[in-house]
C-alpha positions in Angstrom: 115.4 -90.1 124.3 112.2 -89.5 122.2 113.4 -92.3 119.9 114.3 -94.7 122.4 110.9 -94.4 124.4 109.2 -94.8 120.5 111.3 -97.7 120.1 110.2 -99.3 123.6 106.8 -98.3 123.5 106.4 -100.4 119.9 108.1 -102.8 121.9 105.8 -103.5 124.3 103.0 -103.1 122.1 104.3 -106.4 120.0 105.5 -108.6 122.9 102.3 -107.2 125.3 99.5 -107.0 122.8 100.0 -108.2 119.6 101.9 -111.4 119.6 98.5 -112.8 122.6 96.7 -111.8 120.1 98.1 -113.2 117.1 98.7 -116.3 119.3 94.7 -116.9 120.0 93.6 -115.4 117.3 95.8 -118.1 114.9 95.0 -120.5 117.4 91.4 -120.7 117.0 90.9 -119.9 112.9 94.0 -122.5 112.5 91.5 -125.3 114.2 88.5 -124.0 112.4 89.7 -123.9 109.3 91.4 -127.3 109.6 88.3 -128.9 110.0 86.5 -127.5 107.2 89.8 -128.8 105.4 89.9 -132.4 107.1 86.4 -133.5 106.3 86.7 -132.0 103.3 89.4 -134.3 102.2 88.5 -137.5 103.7 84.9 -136.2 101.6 87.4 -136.5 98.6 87.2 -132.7 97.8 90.2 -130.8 96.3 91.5 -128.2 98.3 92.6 -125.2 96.0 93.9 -122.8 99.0 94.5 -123.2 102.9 94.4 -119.5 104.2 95.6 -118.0 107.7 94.0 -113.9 107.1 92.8 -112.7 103.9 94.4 -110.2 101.5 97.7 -110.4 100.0 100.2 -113.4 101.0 103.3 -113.0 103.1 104.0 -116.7 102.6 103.3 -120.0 101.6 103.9 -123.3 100.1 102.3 -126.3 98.2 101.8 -129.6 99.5 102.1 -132.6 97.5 97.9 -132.3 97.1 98.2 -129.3 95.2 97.0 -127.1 97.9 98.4 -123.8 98.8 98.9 -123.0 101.9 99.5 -119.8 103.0 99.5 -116.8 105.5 97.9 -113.3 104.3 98.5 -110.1 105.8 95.3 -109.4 107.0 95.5 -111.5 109.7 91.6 -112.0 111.1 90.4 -114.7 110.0 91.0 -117.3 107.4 89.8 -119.5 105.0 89.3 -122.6 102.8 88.6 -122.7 98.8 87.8 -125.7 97.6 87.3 -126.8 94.2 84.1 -125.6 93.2 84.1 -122.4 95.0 84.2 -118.9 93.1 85.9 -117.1 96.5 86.4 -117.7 100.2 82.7 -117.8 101.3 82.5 -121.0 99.3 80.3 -119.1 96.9 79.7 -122.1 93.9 81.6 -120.8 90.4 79.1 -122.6 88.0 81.0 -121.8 85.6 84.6 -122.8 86.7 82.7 -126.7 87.3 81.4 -126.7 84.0 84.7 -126.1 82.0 86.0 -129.2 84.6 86.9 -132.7 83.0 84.6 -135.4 85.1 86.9 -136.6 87.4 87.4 -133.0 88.3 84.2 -132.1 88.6 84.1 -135.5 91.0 86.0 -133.9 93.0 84.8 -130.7 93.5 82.6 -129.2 96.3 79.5 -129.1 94.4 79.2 -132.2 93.4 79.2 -133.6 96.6 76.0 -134.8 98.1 74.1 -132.5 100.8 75.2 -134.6 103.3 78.5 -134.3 102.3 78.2 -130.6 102.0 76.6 -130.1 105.1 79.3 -132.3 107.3 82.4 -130.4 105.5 80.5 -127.2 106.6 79.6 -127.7 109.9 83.0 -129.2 110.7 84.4 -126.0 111.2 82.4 -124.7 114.3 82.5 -128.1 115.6 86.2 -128.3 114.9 85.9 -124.8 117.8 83.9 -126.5 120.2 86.4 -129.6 120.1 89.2 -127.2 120.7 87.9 -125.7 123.6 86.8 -129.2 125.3 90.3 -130.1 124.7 92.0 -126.8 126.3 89.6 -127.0 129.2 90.2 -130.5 129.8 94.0 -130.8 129.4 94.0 -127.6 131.6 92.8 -129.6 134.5 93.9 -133.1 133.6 97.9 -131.7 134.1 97.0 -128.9 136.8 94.5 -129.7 138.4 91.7 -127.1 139.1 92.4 -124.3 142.8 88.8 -124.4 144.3 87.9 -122.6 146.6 85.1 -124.3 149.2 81.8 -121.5 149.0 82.4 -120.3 152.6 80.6 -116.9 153.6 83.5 -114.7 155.4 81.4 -111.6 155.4 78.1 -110.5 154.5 77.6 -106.9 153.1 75.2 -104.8 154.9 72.2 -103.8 153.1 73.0 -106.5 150.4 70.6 -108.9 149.0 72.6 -111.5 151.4 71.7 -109.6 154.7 67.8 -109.3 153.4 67.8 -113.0 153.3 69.4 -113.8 156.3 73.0 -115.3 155.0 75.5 -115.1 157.6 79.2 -115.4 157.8 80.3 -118.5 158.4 77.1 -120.3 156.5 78.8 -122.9 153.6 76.6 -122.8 150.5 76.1 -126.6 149.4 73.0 -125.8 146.8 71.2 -123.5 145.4 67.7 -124.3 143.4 68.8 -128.1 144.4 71.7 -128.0 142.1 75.1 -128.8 144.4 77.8 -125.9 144.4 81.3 -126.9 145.2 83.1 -123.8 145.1 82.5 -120.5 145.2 83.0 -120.1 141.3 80.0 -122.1 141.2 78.2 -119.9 143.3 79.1 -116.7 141.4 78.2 -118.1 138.1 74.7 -119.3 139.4 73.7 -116.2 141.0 75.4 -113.2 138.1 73.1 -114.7 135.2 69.9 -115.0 137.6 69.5 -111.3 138.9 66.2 -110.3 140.0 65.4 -114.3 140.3 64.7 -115.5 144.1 67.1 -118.6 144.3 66.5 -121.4 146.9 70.2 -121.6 148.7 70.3 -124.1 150.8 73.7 -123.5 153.5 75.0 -125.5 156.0 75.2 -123.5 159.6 75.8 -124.8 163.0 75.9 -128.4 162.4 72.0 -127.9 160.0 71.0 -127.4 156.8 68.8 -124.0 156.3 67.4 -123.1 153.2 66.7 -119.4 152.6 65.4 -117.5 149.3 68.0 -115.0 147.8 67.2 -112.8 145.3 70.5 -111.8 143.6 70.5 -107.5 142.5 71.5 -106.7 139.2 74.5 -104.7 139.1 76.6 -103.0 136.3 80.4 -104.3 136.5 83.0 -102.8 134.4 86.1 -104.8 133.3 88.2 -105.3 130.4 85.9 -106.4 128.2 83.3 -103.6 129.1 80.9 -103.0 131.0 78.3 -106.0 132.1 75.1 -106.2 134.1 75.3 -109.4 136.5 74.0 -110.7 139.5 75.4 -110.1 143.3 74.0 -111.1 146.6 76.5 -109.6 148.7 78.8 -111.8 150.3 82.7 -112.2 150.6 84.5 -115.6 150.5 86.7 -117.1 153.0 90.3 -116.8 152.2 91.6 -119.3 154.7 94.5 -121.6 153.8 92.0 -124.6 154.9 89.3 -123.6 152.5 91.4 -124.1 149.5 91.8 -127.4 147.8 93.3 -128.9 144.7 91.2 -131.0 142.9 93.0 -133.6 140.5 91.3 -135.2 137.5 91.9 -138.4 135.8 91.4 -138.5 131.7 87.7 -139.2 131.9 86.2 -136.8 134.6 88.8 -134.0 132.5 86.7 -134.8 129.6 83.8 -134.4 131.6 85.0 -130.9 132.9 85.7 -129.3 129.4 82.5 -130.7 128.1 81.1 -128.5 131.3 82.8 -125.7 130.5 82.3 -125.2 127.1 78.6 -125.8 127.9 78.9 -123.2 130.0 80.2 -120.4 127.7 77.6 -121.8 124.9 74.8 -120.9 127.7 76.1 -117.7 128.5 76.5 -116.8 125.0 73.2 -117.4 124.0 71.7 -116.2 127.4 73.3 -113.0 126.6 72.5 -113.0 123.0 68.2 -113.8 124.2 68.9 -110.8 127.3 69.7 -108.5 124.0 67.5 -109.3 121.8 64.5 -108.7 124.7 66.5 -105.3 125.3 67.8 -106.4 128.8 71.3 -106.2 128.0 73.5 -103.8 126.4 75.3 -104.1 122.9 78.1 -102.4 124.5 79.7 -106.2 125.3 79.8 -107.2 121.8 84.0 -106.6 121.0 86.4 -106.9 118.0 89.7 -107.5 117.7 91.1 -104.3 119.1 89.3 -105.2 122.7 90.3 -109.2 122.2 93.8 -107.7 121.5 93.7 -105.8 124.7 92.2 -108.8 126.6 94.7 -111.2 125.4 97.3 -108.9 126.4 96.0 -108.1 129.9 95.5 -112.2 130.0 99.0 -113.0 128.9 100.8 -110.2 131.6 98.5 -111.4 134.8 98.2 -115.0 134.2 100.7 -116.1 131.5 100.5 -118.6 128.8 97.5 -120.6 130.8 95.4 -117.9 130.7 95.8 -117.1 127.1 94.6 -120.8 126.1 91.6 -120.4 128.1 90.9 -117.1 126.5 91.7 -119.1 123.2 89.4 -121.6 124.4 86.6 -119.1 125.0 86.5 -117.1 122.1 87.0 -120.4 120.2 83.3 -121.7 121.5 82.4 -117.6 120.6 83.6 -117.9 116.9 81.6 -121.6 116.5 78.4 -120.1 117.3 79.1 -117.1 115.7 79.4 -119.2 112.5 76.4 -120.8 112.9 74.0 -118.0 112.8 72.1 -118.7 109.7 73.5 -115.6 107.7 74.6 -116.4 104.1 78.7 -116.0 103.9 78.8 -117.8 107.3 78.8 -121.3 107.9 75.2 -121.5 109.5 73.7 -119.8 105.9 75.5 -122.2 104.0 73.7 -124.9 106.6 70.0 -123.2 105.7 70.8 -123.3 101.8 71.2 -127.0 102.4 68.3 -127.7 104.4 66.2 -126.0 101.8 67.5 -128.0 99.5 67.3 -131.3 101.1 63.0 -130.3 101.8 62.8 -128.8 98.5 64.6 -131.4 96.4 66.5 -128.5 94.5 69.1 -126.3 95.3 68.3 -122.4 95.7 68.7 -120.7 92.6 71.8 -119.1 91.5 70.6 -115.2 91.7 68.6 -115.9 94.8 71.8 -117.7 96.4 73.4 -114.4 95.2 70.9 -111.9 96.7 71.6 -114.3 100.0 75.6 -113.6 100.1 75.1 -110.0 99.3 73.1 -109.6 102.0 75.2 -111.4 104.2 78.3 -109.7 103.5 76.4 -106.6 104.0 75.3 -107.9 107.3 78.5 -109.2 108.6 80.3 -105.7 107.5 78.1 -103.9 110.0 78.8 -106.2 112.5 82.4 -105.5 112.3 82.1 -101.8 112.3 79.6 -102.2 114.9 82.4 -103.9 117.1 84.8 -102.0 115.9 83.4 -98.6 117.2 82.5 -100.2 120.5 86.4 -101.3 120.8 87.1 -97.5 120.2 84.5 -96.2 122.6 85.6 -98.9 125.3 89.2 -98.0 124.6 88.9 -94.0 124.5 87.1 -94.8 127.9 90.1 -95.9 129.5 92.4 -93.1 128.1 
């Protein structure tokens, strides 16, 4: 019996955890990584190694390029090497260009021009941001989108709601002048404004009434951790009749996914400001063990949809992420440019050196910063 429930146990733990995670996980470095590789070719750069995780290679094979593609055990993250490059960070070997014939060295990353450089870099956060426009938008182009009109059903007593004078049966249609057509919108307006005093304009009894709502900040917990958010109080209708499906054709879906990924891009960095001014807690920041629970949580309640919209979120998180102008990520690389574009020289070797050291050092911390919140978060729910 003991080595039956073992055996089902590791079951479930591939099929419920690990295989949604692997799934977005591949999903989104695949995408990234491709367009670092795409630009970098049509650039005319040789592409030494294609990489899905780092460390030692389960598998692979050679295209007719010369390029190896391959998948590594370690799998979180991945990476390009291009000719030119000393390792995965795209750190430049001097000394492997040097010993190259010219045509080789023509076609190696460092010979490129900055513009060149800077267009194969940044195609890989763009490349995320792409990716996500296209989930969100095919999302709603084939199913449409469940709204849910912002009806008031019931107003909780001694909520910020009540103190303005919100009543059940009021339909929001604005707040701060900005129409809301669901109550999604709603909820996303008013959890990053807490403490803010929002004009809300409702419709009630055939008028329009505008009343200021100040939203309370609240801590939430969910799988993710905990969060601090906005609430005013109120419960939405759940009649049949306030439900609609709205369709899209192909250009208002494109319009939709560039919405939504705008959306997680402001979140993000409003977050990222709200910590920085000590206003929010570090406590949200996760690693893979949390995104492996997510993406298994995702995958049992709400199936393969939900899993591409959680690819499609942490795909706009890993974009910005790389553009933070930290040496080893892609926004350092982006800063050694631009200093080299204003200066008319490149950085020198040992101070492009100190640079990558000190990233690495920095992005290690990070990971074991996320890492022990994943552990704390995850002992919490033990």
């Amino acid at each position: 019996m003991e080595f039956a429930a073992t055996i089902w146990g590791a079951g479930h733990f591939l099929l419920g955890y690990l295989l949604p995670f692997l799934f977005v996980l591949t999903l989104v470095v695949f995408i990234h990584e491709l367009g670092h590789f795409l630009v970098g070719r049509w650039c005319g750069v040789d592409v030494k190694v294609f990489s899905i995780g780092f460390g030692r290679e389960i598998f692979g094979f050679n295209d007719r390029h010369g390029t190896r593609w391959r998948f590594a055990l370690i799998p979180l993250g991945g990476y390009v090497k291009f000719s030119g490059d000393a390792d995965a960070s795209s750190t430049p070997d001097t000394a492997e260009v040097a010993r190259m014939s010219p045509r080789e060295r023509e076609r190696s990353f460092p010979a490129q021009s900055i513009g060149e450089r800077a267009a194969i870099v940044a195609a890989g956060p763009i490349a995320n941001f792409l990716l996500a426009i296209f989930i969100f938008a095919a999302t709603v182009f084939v199913f449409g989108k469940q709204v849910l009109i912002p009806r008031i059903d019931q107003v909780v007593a001694g909520s910020a709601a009540e103190r303005a004078g919100l009543r059940a049966g009021d339909l929001v249609v604005a707040i701060e002048g900005h129409p809301i057509g669901s109550f999604a919108d709603m909820q996303r307006v008013i959890s990053v404004r807490p403490n803010e005093t929002l004009a809300v304009t409702v419709e009630r009894a055939g008028g329009s009434v505008t009343l200021p709502v100040t939203p309370d900040l609240v801590e939430t917990t969910s799988p993710i951790g905990k969060q601090r958010i906005g609430v005013v109080g109120v419960q939405a209708s759940r009649k049949a009749e306030d439900w609609t499906t709205q369709r899209f054709g192909f250009v208002d879906s494109a319009k939709v996914g560039v919405s939504e990924t705008w959306f997680v891009v402001e979140r993000t960095y409003d977050y990222l400001a709200k910590l920085v001014k000590g206003r929010e807690s570090a406590d949200q920041l996760s690693g893979p063990i949390r995104i492996a629970q997510v993406s298994g949580l995702v995958a049992s309640n709400s199936g393969f949809l939900g899993l591409l919209n959680l690819a499609a979120i942490l795909s706009v998180s890993i974009g910005l992420m790389n553009l933070l102008p930290v040496p080893m990520l892609d926004g350092g690389h982006l800063m050694f440019y631009m200093y080299e574009a204003i200066r008319g020289r490149p950085l020198s070797e040992r101070a492009q050196e100190i640079g990558f050291r000190l990233g690495l050092g920095l992005v290690l911390m990070l990971m074991l910063f996320v890492t022990w919140n994943d552990i704390v978060h995850v002992r919490s729910l033990l």
